[in-house]
C-alpha positions as CSV (number, residue, x, y, z in Angstrom):
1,X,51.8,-114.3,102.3
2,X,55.2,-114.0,104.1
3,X,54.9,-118.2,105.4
4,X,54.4,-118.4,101.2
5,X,57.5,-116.7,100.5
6,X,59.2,-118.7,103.0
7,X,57.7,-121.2,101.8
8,X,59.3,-120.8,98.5
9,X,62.6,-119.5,99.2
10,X,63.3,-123.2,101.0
11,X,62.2,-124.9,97.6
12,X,63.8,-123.3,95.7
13,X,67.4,-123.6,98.1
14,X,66.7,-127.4,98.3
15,X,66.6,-127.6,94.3
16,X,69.7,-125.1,94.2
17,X,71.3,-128.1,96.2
18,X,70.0,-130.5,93.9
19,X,71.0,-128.8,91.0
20,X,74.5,-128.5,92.5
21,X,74.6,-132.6,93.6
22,X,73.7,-133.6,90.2
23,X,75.0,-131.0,88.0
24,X,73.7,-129.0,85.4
25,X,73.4,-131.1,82.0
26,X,73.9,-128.6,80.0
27,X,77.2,-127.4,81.9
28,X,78.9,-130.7,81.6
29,X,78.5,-131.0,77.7
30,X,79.7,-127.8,77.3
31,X,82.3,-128.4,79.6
32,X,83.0,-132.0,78.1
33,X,82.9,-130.6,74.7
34,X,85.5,-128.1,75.7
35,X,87.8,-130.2,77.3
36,X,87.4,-133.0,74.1
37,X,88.8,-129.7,72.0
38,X,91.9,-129.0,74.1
39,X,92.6,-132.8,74.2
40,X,92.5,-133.3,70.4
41,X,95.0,-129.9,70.1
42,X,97.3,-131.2,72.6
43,X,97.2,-134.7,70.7
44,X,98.6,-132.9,67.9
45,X,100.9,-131.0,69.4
46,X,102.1,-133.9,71.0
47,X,102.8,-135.4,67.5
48,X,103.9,-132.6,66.4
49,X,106.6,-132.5,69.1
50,X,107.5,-136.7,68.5
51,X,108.0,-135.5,65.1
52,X,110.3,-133.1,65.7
53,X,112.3,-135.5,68.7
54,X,112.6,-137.6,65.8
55,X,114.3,-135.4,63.1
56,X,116.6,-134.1,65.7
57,X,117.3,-137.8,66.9
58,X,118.1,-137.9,62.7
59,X,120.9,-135.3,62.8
60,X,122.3,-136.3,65.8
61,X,123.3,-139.4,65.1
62,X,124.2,-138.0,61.3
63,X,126.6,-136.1,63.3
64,X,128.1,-138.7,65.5
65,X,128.5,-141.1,62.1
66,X,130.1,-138.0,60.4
67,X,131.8,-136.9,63.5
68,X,133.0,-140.7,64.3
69,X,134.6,-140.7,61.4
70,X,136.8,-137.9,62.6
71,X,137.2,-139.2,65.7
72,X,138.8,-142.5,64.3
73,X,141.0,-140.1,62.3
74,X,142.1,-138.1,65.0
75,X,142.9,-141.2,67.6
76,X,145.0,-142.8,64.8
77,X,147.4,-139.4,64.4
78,X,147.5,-139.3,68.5
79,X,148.4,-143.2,68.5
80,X,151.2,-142.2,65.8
81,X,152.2,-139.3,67.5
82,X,151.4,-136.9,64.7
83,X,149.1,-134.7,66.2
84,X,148.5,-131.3,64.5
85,X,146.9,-127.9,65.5
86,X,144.8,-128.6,62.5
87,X,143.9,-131.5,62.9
88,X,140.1,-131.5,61.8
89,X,140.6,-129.1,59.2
């Protein structure tokens, strides 16, 4: 009985082994299917994001048009000599 249970307890180690070499099926298709979930939420947060880059690329350079504008303004009262404190009021 004991040489049986010995017996048995090396199977069943040698298919642990096994089991660990190949990997368990059903643990990698979980796995897979949970890793194929966090990739499609950080796709769209990755749009998201570009989306956002984009509208603040927008306004920036709205503000360097509205600001150059200014700017040209300001270096032709300097070049004149007819620089003010309020200048961009």
């Amino acid at each position: 009985m004991k040489s049986k249970v010995k017996v048995l307890k090396e199977i069943i180690r040698i298919m642990a082994e096994r089991i660990d070499d190949i990997g368990d099926p059903g643990y990698l298709r979980r796995k897979n299917a949970e890793l194929l979930a966090e990739l499609a939420v950080s796709r769209r947060e990755t749009a998201q994001l570009r989306r956002d880059l984009s509208d603040l690329q927008r306004i920036v350079q709205d503000l360097k048009t509205t600001m150059g504008s200014r700017d040209a303004d300001y270096e032709v009262r300097i070049r004149k000599g007819h620089l003010t404190d309020n200048s961009y009021t």
